[in-house]
N, CA, C and O of each residue as an XYZ file, in Angstrom:
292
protein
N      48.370    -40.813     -3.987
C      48.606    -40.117     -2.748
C      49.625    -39.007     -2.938
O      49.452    -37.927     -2.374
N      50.662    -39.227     -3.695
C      51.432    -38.129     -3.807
C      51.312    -36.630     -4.214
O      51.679    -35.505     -3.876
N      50.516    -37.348     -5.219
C      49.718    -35.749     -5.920
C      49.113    -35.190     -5.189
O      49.099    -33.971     -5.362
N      48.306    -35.745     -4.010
C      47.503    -34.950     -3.307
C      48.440    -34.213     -2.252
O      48.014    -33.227     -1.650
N      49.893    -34.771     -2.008
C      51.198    -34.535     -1.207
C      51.071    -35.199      0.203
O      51.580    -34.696      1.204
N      50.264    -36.513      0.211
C      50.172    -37.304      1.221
C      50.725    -38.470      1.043
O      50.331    -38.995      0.002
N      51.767    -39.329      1.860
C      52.143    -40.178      2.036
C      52.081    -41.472      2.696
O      51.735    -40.885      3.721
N      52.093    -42.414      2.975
C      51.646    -43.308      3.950
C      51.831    -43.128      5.381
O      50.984    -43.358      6.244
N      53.131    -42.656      5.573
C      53.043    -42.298      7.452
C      51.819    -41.625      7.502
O      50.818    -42.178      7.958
N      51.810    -40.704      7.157
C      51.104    -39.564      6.911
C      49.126    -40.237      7.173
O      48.666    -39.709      8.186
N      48.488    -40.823      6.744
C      47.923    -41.759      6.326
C      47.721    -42.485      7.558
O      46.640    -42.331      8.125
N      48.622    -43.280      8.083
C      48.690    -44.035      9.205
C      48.966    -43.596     10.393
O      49.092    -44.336     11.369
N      49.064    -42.548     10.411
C      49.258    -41.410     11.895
C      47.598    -41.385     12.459
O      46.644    -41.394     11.680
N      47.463    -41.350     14.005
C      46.328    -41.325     14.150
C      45.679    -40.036     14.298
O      44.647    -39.866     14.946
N      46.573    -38.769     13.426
C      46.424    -37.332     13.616
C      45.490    -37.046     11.936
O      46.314    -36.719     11.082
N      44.550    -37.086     11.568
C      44.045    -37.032     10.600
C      44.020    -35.639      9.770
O      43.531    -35.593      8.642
N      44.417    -34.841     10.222
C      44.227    -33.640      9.712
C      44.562    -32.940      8.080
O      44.143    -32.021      7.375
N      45.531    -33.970      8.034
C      46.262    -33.716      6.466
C      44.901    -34.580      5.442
O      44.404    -34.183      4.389
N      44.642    -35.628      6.091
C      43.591    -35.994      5.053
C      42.279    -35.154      4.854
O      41.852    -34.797      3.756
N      41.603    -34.844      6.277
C      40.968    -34.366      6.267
C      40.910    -33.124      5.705
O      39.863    -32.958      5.078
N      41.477    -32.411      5.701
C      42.142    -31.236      4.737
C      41.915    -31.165      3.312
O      41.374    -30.276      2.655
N      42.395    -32.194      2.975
C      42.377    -33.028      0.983
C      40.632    -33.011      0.976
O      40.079    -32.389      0.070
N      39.498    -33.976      2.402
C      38.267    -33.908      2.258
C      37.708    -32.808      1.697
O      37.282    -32.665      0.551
N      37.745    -32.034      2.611
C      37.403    -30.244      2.729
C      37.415    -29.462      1.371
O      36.590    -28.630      0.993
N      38.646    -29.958      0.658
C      39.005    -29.464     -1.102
C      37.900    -29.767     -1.660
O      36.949    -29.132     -2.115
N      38.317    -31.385     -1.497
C      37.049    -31.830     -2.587
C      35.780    -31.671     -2.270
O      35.035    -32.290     -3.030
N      35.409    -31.255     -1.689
C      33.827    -30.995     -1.043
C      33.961    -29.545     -1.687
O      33.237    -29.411     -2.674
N      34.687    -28.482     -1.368
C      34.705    -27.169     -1.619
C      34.805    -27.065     -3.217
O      34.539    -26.028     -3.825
N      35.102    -27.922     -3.657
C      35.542    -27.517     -5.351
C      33.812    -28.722     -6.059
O      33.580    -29.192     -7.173
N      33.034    -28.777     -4.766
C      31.808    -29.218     -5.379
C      32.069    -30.899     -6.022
O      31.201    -31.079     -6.876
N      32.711    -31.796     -5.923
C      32.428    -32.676     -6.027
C      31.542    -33.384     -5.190
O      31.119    -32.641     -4.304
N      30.876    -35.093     -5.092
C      30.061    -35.711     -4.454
C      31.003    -36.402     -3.405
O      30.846    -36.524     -2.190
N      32.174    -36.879     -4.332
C      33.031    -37.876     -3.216
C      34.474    -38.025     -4.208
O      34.802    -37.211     -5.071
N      35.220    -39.265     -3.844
C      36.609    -39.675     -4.016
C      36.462    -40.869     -3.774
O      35.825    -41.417     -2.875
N      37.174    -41.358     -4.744
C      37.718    -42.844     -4.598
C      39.364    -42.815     -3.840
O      40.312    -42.481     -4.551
N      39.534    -43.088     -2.766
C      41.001    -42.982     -2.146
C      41.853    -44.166     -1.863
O      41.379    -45.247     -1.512
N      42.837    -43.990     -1.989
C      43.585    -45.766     -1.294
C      42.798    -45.949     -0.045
O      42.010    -45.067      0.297
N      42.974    -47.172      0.754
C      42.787    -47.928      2.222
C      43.881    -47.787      2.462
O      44.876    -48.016      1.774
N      43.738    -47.254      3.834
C      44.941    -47.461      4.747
C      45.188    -48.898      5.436
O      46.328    -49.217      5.770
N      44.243    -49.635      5.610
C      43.944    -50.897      6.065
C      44.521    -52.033      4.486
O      45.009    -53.119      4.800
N      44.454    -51.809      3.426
C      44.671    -52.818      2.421
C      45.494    -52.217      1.227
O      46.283    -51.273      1.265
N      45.099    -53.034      0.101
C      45.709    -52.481     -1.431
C      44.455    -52.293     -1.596
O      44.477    -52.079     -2.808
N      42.881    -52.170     -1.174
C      41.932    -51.554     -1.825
C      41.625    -50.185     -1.849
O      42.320    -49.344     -1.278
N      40.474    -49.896     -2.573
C      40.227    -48.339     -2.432
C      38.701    -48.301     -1.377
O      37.991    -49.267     -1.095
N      38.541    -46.996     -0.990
C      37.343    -46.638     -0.176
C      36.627    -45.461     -1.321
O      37.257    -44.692     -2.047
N      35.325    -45.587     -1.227
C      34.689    -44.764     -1.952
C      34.131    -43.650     -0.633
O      33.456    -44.109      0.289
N      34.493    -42.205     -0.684
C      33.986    -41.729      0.496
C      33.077    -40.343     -0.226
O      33.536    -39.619     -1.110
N      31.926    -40.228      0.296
C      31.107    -39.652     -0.149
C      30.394    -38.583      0.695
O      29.879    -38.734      1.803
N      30.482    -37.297     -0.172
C      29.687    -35.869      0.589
C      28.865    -35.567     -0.261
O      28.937    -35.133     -1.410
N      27.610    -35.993      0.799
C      26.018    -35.479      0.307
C      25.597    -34.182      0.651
O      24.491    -33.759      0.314
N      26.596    -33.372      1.452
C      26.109    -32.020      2.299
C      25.643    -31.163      1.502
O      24.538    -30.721      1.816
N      26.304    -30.605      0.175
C      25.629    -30.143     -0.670
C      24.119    -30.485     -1.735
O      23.605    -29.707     -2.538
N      23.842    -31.390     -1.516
C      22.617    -32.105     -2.358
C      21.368    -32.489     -1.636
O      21.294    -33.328     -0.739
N      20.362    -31.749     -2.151
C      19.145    -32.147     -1.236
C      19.345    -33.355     -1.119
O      20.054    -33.922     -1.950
N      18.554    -34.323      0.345
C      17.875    -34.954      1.034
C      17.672    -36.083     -0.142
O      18.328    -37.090     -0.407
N      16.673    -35.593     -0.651
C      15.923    -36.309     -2.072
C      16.816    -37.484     -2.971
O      16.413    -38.583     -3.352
N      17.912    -36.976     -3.134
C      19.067    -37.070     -4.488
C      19.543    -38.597     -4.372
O      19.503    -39.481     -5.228
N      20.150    -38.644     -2.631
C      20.736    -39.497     -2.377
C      19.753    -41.051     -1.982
O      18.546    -40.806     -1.962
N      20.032    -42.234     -1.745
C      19.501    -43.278     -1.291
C      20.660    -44.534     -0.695
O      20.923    -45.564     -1.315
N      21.186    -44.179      0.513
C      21.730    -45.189      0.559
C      21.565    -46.653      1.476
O      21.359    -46.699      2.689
N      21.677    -47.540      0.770
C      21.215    -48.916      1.537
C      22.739    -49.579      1.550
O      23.646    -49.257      0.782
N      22.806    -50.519      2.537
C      24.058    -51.419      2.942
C      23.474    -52.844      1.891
O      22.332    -53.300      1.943
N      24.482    -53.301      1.068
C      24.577    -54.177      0.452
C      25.126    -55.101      0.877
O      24.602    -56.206      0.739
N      26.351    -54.969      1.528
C      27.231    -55.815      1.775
C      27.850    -55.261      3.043
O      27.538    -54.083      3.217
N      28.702    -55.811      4.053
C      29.512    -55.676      4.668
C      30.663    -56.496      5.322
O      30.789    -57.712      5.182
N      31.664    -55.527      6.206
C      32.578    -56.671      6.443
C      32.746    -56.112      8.019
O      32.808    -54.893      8.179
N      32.826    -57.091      9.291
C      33.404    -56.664     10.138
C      34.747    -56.566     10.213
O      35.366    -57.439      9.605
N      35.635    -55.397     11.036
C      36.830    -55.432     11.062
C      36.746    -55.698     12.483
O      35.786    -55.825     13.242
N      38.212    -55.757     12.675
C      38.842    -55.841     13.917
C      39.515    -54.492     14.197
O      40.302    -53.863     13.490
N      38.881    -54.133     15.713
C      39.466    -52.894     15.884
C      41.167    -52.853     16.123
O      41.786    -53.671     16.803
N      41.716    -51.773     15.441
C      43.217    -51.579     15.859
C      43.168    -51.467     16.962
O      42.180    -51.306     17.679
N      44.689    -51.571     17.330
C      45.337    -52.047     18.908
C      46.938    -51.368     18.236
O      47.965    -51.882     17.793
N      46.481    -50.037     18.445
C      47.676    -48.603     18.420
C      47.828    -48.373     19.836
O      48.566    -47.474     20.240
């Protein structure tokens, strides 16, 4: 997180803009996606931009899931 110059408040604010920002890079510099911390755990989220790639390329099916519990901010 630091390298990207994001911090955990930062992260946990319900103002998203700084992350979303970091999205926008990596989409613009042509990658598919990012592996990022969870704000919710010690895991990571895999978040993924297909916008550039035909239709065709991608296939995604749900393997698994988990319900959460919605926050109460």
């Amino acid at each position: 997180m630091g390298q990207l110059g994001l911090n955990s408040s930062m992260i946990n604010q319900i103002d998203h803009r700084a992350c979303q920002s970091i999205g926008r890079a990596i989409e613009w510099l042509g990658h598919d996606g990012a592996i990022v911390p969870s704000a919710r755990s010690a895991n990571s989220n895999l978040v993924i931009y297909p916008n550039k790639i035909a239709p065709d390329v991608y296939e995604f099916r749900v393997l698994d899931y988990e319900v959460l519990q919605e926050s109460t901010l």
